[in-house]
N, C-alpha and C positions, 0 to 999 in steps of 0.2 A: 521495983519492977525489974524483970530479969532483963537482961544486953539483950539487945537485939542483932544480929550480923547484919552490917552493912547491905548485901546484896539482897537481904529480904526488907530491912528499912527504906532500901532507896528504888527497890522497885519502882517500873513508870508505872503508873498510873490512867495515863491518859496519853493519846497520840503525840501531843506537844510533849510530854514527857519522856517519849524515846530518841536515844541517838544513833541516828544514821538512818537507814532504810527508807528513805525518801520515796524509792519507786515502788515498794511496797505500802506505804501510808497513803500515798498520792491517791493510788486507787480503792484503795478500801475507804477514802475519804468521800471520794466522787460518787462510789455503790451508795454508801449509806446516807449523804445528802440528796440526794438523784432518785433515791428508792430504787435502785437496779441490784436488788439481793440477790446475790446466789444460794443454794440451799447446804452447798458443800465448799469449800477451804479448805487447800492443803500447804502447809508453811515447811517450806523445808529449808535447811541449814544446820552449820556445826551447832555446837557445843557452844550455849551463853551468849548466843548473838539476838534472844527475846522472840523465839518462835512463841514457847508456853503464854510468855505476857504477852503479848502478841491479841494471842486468841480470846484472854483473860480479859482486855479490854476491850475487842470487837465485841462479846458478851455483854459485856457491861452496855454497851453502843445501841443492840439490841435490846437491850430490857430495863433502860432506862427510864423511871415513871415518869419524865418531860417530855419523851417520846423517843423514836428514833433517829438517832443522828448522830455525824463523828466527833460531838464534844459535849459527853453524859455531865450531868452535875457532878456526882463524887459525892452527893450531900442526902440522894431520897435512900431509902431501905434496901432497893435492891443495887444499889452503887457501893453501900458499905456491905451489904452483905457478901457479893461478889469479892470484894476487897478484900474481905475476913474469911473467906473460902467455906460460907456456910450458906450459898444460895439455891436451896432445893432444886431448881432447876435450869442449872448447872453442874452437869454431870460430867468431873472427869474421869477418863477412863487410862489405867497404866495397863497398855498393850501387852507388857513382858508380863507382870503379875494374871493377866486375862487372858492368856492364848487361846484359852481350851472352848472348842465349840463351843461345848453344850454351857458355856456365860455368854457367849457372845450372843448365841440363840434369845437367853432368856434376856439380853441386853436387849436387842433389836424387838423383843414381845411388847414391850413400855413404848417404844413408840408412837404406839398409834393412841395413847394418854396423853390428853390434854395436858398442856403445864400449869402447879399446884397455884402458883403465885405471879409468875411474870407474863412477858407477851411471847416468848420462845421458849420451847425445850432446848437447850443445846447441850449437845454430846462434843465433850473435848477429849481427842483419842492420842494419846504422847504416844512416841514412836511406836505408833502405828504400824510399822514394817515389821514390830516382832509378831503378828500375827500369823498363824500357821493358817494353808492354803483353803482349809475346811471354815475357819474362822472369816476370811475374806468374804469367799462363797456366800456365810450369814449376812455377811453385811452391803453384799453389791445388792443385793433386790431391793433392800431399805434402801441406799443409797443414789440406786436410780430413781426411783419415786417416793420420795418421803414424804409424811403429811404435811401439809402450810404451814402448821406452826413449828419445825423442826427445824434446825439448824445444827450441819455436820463441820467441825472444827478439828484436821488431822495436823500432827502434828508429827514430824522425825530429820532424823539424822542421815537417811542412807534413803533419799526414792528411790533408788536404781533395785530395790528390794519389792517394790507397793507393784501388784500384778497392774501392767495396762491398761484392765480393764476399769481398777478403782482411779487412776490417775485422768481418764476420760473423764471420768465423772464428775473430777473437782477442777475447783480453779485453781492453779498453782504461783505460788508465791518464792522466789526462792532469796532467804535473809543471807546476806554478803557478809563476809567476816569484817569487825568495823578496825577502820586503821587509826595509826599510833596517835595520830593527831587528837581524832573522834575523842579515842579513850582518856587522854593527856587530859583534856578541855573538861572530863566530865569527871574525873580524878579530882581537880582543881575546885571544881564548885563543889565536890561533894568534902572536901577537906577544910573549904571555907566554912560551908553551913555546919562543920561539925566542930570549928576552932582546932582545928588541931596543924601543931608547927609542921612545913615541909619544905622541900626545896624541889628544885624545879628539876634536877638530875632523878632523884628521886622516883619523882610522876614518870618520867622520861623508862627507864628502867622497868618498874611495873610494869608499863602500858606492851613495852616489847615484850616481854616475857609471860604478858596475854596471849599473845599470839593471835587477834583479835578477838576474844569473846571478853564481853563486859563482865559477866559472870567469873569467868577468871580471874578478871584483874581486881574485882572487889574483896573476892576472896583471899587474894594477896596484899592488899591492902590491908587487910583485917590482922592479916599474919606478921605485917612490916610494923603498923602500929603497936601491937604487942612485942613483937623483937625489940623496937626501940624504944620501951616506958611509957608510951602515950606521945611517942612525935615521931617525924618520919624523917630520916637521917643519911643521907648516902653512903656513908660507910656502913651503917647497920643493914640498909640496905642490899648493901653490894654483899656483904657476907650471908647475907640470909638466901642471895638467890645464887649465891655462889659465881659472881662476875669478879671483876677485878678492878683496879683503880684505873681511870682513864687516862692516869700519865705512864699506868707500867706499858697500857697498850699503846701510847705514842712510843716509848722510848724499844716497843718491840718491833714497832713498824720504821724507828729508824736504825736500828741495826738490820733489818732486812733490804733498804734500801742500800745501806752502807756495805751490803754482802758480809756479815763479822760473824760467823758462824758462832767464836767462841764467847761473843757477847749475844745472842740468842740464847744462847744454852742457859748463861748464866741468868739470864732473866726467865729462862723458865724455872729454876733452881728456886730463884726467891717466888717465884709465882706458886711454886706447889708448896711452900710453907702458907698457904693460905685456904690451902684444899679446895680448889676453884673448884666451877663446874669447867671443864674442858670444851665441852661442846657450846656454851654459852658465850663461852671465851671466844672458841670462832666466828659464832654467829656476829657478837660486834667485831670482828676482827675484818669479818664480812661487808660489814655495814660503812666501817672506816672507809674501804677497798673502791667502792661502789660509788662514796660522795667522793673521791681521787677523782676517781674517773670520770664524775660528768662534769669535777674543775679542768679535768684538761680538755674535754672536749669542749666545752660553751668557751675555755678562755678569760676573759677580763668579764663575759658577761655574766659569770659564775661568782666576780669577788664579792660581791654585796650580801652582809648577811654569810658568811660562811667562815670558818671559823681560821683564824688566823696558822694554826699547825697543816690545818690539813692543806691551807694553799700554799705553804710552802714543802709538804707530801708531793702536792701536784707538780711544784719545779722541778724538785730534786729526783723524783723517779720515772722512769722510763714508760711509757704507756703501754711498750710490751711487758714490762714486770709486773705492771696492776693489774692487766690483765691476767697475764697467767698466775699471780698469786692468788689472785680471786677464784681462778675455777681449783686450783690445788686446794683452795681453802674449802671449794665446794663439795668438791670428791673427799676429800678428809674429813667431812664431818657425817661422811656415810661409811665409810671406813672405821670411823674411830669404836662405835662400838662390837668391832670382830677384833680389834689392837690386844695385846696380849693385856696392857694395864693401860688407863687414859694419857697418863701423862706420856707413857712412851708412844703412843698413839700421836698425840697431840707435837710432841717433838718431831717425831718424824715428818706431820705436816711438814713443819718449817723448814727442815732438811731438804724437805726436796724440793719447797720455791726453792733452796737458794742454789739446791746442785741443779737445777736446769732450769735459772737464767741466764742470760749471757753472762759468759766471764769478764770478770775485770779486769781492765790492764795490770801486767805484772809488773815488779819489778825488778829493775836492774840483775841484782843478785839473784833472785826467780828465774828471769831469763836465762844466763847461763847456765846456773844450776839443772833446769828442762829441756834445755836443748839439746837438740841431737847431735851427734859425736860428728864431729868436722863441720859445724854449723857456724855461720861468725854469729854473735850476741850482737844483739842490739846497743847504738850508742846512750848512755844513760843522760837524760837528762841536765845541761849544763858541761856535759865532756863531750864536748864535738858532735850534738845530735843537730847537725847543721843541715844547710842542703847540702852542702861539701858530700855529708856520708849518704845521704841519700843519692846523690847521683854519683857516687860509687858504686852502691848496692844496685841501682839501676843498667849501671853499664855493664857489671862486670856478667850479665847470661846476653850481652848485646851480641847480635847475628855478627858473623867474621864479616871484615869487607866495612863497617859502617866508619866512616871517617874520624867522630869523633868518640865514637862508642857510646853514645849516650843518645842518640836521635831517634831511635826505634825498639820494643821489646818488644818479641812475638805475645801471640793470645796467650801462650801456656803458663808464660812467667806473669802478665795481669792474672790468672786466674789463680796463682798461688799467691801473690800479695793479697787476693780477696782473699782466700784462705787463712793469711799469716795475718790478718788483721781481726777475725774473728767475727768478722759481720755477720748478723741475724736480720731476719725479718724484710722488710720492704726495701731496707738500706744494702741489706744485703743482694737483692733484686735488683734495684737500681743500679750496682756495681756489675753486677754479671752482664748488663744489657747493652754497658758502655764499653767503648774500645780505647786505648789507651795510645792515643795520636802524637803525641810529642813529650817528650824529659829533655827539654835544654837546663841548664843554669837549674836557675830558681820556681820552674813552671812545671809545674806539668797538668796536660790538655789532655784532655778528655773529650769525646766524643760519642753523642746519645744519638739512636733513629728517631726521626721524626714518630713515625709510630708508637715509639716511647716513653714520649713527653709526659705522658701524664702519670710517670713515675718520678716525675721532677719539681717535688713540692718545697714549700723550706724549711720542712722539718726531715725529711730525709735528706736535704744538699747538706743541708747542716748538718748532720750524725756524720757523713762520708766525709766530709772537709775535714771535720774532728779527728776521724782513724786515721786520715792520711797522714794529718800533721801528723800524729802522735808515733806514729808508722816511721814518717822519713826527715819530721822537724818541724818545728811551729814558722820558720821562718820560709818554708815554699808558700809556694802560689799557685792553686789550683783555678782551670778555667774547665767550663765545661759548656759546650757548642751541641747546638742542636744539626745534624746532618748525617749526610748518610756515611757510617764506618766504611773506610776502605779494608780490612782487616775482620777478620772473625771476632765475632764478641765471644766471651767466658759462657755465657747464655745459648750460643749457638751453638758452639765446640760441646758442648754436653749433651745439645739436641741431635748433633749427628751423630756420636759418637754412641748414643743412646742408640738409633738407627740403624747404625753397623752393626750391632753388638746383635738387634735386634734380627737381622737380615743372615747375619750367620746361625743365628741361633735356628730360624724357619729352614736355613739350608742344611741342618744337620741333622734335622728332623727326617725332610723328605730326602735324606739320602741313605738315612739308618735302615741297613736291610730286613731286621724286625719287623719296623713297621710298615715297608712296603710289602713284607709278606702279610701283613695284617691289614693291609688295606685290598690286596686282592683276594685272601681268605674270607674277608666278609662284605665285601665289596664298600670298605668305607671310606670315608674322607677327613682328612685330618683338619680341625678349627684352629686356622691360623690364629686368628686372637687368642686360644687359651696359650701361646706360647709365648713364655718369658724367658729373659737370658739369664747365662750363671752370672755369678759375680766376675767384678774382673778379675784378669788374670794375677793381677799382685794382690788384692784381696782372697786371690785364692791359692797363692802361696804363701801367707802369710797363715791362714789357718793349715795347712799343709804344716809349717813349720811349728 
C-alpha cells in the first residue's frame, strides 16, 4: 500500500477530532442537535486551520443514514463515502479553477435537483472569494433562496474579498490560528499512535514554525521525519528548519547583556557556518526576549516552572535593555529582507541593541583616555575612590563665600553629574526632579517634591544609589527626603530655559520686519504654536565650527 502523508491520514474526522475551535464547534454542535440549520456557512480563516474539514464533516453531520446530528457514525455508506471523497452529493467546488460565469450559471441549474443518494445536496465552494463579480451575481439568487434540500458550505482565506451582499447571506464562522501548545499536544499523540522516536524540543520547534496551521505543521513533520531516518531529532531538526542550538542563543543573549560586541560578532561567525535561517533566528531570539520580560515583571511569582537561564537573563539585565532589544529585534526582522546579505542584516541587528543601550561604566584607563583636555579622571577603583575624592569634586564648583566649600552646589553642577553619570530612562527622571540639598563628609541629601514621589520606587532608588556610588565611592551615604526643594531642580532649569528660549524665539518672529510686512499685506496672523526655537547657542557654534 503506498505512504500516506500524515496530514491526509490524520485528518479529523469528526468534531471530537478537531483541535481548537471550540467557538466554532459549540455552535455548529447546538444547530445541528436543536435542528436550527442554516442553508448557507461561511468558514473563514488562514491557511491549515480546518476550514475544508470543517465543512467535510458538517456534510457528513447532514447526510448521515442515523440521522442528523453533531456525531455521524463514520461507519453507514454515506460517512465512508464522504470520507473517500466519492459522495455524489457532495459537491465541491475550486472557486479559482471555476471563476467563469457561464460554470457558475450551469453550477447553480443542478440545484433545484433533488439529491441522488443522501438527505442534502451540498455545495462546498473553497475560496470562494476567487470568484469574479459576474460569478457572485450567479450565485446570490440561489443563495438567497435555495431549495430545502440544499445546503451552501463557503469556504476562504481573504472575506474582506466576498461582496456584502453574499456574506449577509451566510452565517460566519471565523477559524483562529491554533497556538504552539494546541499543535505541540497534537504533534505528540500523532507520534505516539505512529511509534516514532521524538523529543520534546523537537514538537516545540515544529509547532512554532507552523505559525499556527495544523496543515503546516504536519507537513513538516513529514519532512523532519524523513530528514532524520524515521525519528525526530533536534539537531536534525534544527538544521532542517534552519534554527540554531538553544545554548548558542543563551550564550548570544549573554554577551548582549554583558555589552561584548567582539564576543557577538564572534558568535555570529560560528553561527553562519551553519547556514541558519536568520530570521528564524530572531524570531526565538524574540521569544527568549519576551519570557525575560514577564520574569521581571511578575517577579518571584514568575519562578515556578521557568527555565533556570532565563531567570537568571531576568537579574542580570536591565528591563530597559529587554525592552529595547526586543523591539530592535522587531524592526530587524522587517528590515532584514531589504539587508544587502542576511547575515549582515542579522549582525547589524545586534549592533544596534548594543550601540543604543545605555553605556557601560568605563574604565579607569577609558576614562582618561576620553576625557576631555583639562578634565580631572575619575578616581579608579581601590586608589582613593573615597568620599575624600568625592567631596573634593563636590566642593571644588562650590559658590565663593561657602564656609566649608562643600555645603551647597548650585542646580547647574547637579545637572552635569546627572549627565557625567549617564543615567537613562525613569532613573534618569528621578535624578532631574531632585535638588541636591547637602554634601557634608560622607552624605549626600537629596531632596524630591512631594508631587514627585511616585518616581520614588525601589527599583529606580536603587539604580541612582548605584551611579552615585560608582560616580563618587561605594563608601558615601545617600539620603533622600521627600519635601519641597529650596533650589531649582535639573528638571525645572530645563523647563524654563526651554521657555526663554521659547519667548525669544515668538519675539523675533513678531519683530522680523518681513513678516510684519506680510501680516499687513495679507492681513494675517502669525500661529504662535507653529514656532520653535534654534538650537542653542553652543550647539550652534559648534556646527558653525
Amino acid at each position: 500500500m503506498s505512504y500516506q502523508v500524515l496530514a491526509r491520514k490524520w485528518r479529523p474526522r469528526s468534531f471530537a477530532d478537531m483541535v481548537g475551535q471550540a467557538h466554532v464547534l459549540q455552535a455548529l454542535t447546538n444547530a445541528l442537535d436543536n435542528d436550527r440549520l442554516h442553508h448557507a456557512y461561511l468558514f473563514t480563516g488562514t491557511r491549515g486551520v480546518g476550514k475544508t474539514t470543517l465543512a467535510r464533516i458538517l456534510a457528513k453531520c447532514l447526510n448521515c443514514e442515523q440521522g442528523v446530528s453533531s456525531t455521524p457514525c463514520g461507519q453507514c455508506s454515506a460517512c465512508v463515502s464522504i470520507d473517500e471523497g466519492r459522495f455524489v452529493d457532495l459537491i465541491e467546488v475550486d472557486a479559482a479553477s471555476r471563476a467563469k460565469v457561464d460554470e457558475t450559471r450551469d453550477l447553480m441549474d443542478n440545484v433545484q435537483y433533488a439529491p441522488s443518494t443522501g438527505r442534502y445536496k451540498v455545495y462546498l465552494i473553497d475560496e470562494v472569494h476567487m470568484f469574479s463579480n459576474h460569478s457572485f451575481n450567479a450565485l446570490l439568487k440561489t443563495l438567497e433562496e435555495p431549495p430545502p434540500h440544499v445546503k451552501f458550505l463557503l469556504a476562504t482565506t481573504e472575506a474582506k474579498k466576498i461582496p456584502v451582499t453574499i456574506l449577509s447571506r451566510c452565517l460566519q464562522f471565523n477559524l483562529k490560528l491554533l497556538s504552539i501548545d494546541q499543535i505541540e499536544g497534537q504533534l505528540e499523540r500523532i507520534l505516539d499512535e505512529e511509534g516514532i522516536e521524538n523529543d520534546a524540543v523537537s514538537r516545540h520547534l515544529i509547532a512554532v514554525a507552523a505559525a499556527g496551521s495544523m496543515r503546516d505543521a504536519l507537513s513538516l513533520l513529514d519532512q523532519a521525519i524523513s530528514f532524520g531516518g524515521g525519528k525526530l531529532e533536534e539537531a536534525q531538526v534544527r538544521a532542517m528548519l534552519g534554527t540554531i542550538d538553544s545554548l548558542d542563543l543563551t550564550a548570544l543573549l549573554d554577551a548582549l547583556i554583558a555589552k561584548d560586541g567582539r564576543e557577538v560578532l564572534n558568535l555570529v561567525e560560528n553561527m553562519a557556518q551553519h547556514s541558519p535561517d536568520y530570521d528564524a533566528v530572531l524570531v526565538e531570539l524574540l521569544g527568549l526576549l519576551q519570557q525575560i520580560a514577564v520574569i521581571q515583571l511578575l517577579g518571584e511569582d514568575a519562578q515556578e516552572n521557568t527555565d533556570e537561564s532565563l531567570q537568571r537573563f531576568a537579574r542580570e539585565a536591565s528591563r530597559e535593555d529587554v525592552q529595547l532589544y526586543y523591539q530592535i529585534a522587531l524592526n530587524g526582522r522587517r528590515d532584514l529582507a531589504i539587508a544587502p546579505d542576511l547575515r549582515s542584516g542579522f549582525e547589524m541587528v545586534l549592533i544596534r541593541m548594543l550601540a543604543f543601550s545605555p553605556a557601560p561604566a568605563v574604565s579607569q584607563d577609558d576614562a582618561e583616555t576620553n576625557m576631555p583636555q583639562g578634565s580631572a579622571p575619575l578616581p579608579a577603583e581601590g586608589q582613593g575612590n573615597t568620599a575624600e575624592h568625592a567631596t573634593d569634586k563636590l566642593a571644588s564648583p562650590s559658590p565663593k563665600g561657602s564656609e566649608t566649600g562643600k555645603e551647597d552646589i548650585d542646580s547647574l553642577e547637579w545637572r552635569n553629574i546627572i549627565d557625567e553619570m549617564a543615567l537613562a530612562g525613569l532613573v534618569r527622571e528621578l535624578a532631574g526632579h531632585c535638588s541636591l540639598k547637602d554634601h557634608s563628609g560622607e552624605l549626600i541629601h537629596l531632596v524630591l517634591s512631594p508631587d514627585k514621589e511616585h518616581l520614588l520606587n525601589a527599583t529606580q532608588k536603587e539604580r541612582l544609589f548605584t551611579a552615585l556610588k560608582a560616580r563618587f565611592g561605594e563608601n558615601i551615604k545617600i539620603r533622600i527626603s521627600i519635601e519641597e526643594p529650596d533650589k531649582e531642580t535639573p528638571a525645572e532649569t530645563r523647563t524654563r530655559e526651554e521657555r526663554e528660549r521659547q519667548r525669544v524665539a515668538e519675539q523675533a518672529i513678531e519683530s522680523d520686519p518681513t513678516i510684519k510686512s506680510l501680516e499687513n499685506m495679507f492681513d494675517a496672523v502669525v500661529d504662535k504654536s507653529s514656532i520653535r526655537p534654534a538650537s542653542e547657542p553652543s550647539t550652534r557654534q559648534e556646527e558653525t565650527n
